[in-house]
C-alpha atoms as one frame of an Amber mdcrd trajectory, in Angstrom:
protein
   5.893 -17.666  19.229   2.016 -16.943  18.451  -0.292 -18.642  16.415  -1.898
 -16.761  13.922  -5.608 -16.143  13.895  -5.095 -16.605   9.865  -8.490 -15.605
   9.035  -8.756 -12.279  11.188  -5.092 -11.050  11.020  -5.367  -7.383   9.762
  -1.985  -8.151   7.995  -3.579 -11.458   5.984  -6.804  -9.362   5.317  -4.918
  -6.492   3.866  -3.578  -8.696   1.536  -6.957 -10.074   0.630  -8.158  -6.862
  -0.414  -4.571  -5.882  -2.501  -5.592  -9.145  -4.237  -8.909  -8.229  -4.525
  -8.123  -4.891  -6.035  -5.153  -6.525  -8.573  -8.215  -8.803 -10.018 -10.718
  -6.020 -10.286  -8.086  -3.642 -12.260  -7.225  -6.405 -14.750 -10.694  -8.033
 -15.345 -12.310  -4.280 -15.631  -9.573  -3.458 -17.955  -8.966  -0.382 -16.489
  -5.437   0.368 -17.288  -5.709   1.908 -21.190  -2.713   0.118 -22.376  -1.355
  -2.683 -23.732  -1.003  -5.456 -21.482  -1.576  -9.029 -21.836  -5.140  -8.889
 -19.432  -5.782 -12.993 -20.224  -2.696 -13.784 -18.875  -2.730 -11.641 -16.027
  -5.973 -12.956 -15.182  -5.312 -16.067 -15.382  -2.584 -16.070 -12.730  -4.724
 -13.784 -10.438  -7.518 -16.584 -10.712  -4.833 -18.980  -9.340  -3.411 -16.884
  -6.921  -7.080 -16.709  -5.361  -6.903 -20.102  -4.732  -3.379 -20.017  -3.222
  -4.868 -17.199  -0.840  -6.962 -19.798   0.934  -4.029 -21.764   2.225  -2.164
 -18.854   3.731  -5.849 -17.582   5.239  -6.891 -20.334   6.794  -3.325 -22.105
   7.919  -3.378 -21.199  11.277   0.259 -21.445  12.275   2.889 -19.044  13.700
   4.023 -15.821  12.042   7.263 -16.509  10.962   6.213 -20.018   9.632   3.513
 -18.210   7.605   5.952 -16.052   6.479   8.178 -19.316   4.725   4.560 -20.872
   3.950   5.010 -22.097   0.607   1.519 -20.925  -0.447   3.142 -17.234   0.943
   6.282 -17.273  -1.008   3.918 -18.739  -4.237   1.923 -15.467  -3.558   4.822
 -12.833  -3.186   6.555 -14.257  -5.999   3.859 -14.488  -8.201   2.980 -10.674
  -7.506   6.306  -9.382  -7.921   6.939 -10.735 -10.884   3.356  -9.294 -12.157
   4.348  -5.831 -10.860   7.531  -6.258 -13.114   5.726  -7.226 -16.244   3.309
  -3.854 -15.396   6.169  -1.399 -15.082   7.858  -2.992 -17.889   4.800  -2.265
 -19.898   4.499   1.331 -19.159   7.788   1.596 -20.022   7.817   0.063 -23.252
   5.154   1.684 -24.834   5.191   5.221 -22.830   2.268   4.677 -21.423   0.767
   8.309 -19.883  -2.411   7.895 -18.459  -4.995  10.685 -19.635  -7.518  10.657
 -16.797  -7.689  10.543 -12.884  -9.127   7.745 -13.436  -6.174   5.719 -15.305
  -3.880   8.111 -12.761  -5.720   6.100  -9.495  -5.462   2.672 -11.440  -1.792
   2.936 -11.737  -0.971   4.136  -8.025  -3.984   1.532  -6.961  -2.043  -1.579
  -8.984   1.456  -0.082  -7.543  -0.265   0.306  -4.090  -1.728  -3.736  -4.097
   1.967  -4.837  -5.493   3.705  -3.387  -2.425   1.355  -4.949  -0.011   1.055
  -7.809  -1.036   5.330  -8.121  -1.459   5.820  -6.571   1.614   3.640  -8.904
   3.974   6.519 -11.471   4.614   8.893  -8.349   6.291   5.474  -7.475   8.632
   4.612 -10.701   9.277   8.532 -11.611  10.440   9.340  -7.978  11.825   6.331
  -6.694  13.458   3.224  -7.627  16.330   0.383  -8.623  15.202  -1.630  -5.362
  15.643  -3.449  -3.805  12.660  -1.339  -0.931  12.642   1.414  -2.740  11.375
  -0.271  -4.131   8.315   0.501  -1.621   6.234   3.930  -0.093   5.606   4.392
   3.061   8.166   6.484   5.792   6.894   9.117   8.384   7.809   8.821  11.045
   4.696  10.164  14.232   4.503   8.567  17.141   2.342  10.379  18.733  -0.433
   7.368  20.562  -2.403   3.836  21.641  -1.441   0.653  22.463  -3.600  -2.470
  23.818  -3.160  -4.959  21.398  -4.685  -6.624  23.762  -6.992  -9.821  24.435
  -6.390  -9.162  23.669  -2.606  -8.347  25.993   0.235  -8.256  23.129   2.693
  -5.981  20.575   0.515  -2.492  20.407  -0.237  -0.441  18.368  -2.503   3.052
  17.201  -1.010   5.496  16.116  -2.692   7.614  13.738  -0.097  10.343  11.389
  -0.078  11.045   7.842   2.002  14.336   8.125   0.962  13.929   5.202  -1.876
  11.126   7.194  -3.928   8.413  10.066  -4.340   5.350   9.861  -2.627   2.263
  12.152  -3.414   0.224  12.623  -0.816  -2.625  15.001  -0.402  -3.614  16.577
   3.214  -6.010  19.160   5.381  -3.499  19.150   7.966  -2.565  22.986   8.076
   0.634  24.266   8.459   2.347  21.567   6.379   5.765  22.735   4.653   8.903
  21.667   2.845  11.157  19.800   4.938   9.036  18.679   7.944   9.125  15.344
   8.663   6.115  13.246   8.848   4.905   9.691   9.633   2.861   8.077   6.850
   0.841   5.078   6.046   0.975   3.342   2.499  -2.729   2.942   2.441  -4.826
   2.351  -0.691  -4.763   5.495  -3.151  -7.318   7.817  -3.354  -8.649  10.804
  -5.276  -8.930  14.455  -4.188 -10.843  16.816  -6.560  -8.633  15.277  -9.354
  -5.514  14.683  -7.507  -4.416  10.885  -6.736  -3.120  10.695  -3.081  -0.651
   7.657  -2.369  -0.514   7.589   0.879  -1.889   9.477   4.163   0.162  11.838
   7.118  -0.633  10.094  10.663   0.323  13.398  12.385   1.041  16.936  11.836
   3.770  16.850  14.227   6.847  16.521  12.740   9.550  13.599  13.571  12.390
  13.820  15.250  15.266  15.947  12.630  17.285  12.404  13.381  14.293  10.158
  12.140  15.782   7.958   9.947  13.808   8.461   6.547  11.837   4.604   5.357
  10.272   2.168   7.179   9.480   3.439  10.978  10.375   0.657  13.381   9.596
   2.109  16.804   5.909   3.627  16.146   4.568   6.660  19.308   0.877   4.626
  20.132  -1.085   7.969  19.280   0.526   7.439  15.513   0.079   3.769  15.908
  -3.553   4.278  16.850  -4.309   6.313  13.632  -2.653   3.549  11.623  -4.607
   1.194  13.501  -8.347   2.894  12.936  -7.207   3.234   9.054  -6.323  -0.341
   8.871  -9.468  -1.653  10.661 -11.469   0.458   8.481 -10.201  -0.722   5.384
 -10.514  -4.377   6.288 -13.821  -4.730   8.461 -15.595  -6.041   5.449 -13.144
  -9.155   4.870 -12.675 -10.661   8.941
């Protein structure tokens, strides 16, 4: 087993920032909705503190994973990502801007990440490709992005839900399959992207749709510059 360089591991960092992006969501209020933002703070405030244990614990992987500050963490989130889609659902919340549209997939986005580190930390190398969740998806609709003669909106599945992701890869079409990674959302001339195409070349027809185990190193590579990117600011 490896010891974990806590403080620089992409995997720990991308948490960090899924953290960072929970707190700035609730304290800026910007879900339009009802939603009990002093308590939600409150237990973000607390998590921060947590976060420092797991960060700088410097220990093996595995024994991160079934850190007690860890499972404090993942708990904590999940059951804060409940109480959010329980909310939505109560009260039929529909968001009426891009705005509200991006906060939504952005608090969905942090949730996952921040659940999900356990499963990379146990399952996967420490390389910052891996610390996000890398995708097999297959296409069911496309879109042009209106406005756009370079974008398209696809419509894609992992086989557990829909993903909308928005491309300039040409040529993409209903049922190609293509590797993904769950990166933080972003917004394309009004249209929320949730995740990102690593390729243009489609998988294997028997690619298993979910989770990809065995990762090619040119679509681990893109993974990898994304990931780096995203969490330069935080090592």
């Amino acid at each position: 087993m490896n010891t974990v360089d806590t403080a620089k591991d992409a995997r720990i960092l991308v948490v960090e920032d899924a953290l960072s992006r929970l707190t700035s969501i609730i304290r800026n209020r910007r879900l339009k909705m009802h939603l009990d933002y002093g308590r939600f703070n409150e237990v973000l405030r607390d998590l921060e503190k947590t976060f420092y244990e797991v960060k700088f614990s410097y220990m093996e992987a595995p024994q991160l994973a079934d850190l007690p500050a860890t499972k404090k963490i993942v708990q904590t989130v999940a059951a804060l990502g409940d109480g959010f889609e329980k909310a939505i659902k109560s009260t039929d919340y529909k968001p009426k801007t891009s705005n509200e549209q991006l906060a939504i997939a952005e608090f969905r986005y942090s949730v996952r990440a921040i659940t999900g580190f356990p499963r990379r930390l146990k399952l996967f190398p420490d390389d910052p490709g891996y610390a996000v969740d890398l995708l097999a998806v297959e296409i069911s609709q496309t879109t042009l992005v209106k406005g756009s003669d370079k974008l398209t909106e696809c419509r894609c599945t992992d086989g557990s839900r829909i993903w909308h992701i928005v491309t300039n890869i040409q040529g993409v079409k209903s049922s190609m399959k293509l590797p993904a990674a769950v990166l933080p959302p972003t917004e394309f001339m009004g249209v929320i992207s949730e995740a990102m195409f690593l390729s243009g070349e489609p998988l294997p027809d028997d690619t298993p749709l979910g989770i990809l185990e065995c990762v090619p190193e040119n679509i681990l590579a893109h993974a990898r510059g994304q990931v780096l990117s995203l969490t330069k600011r935080r090592g």
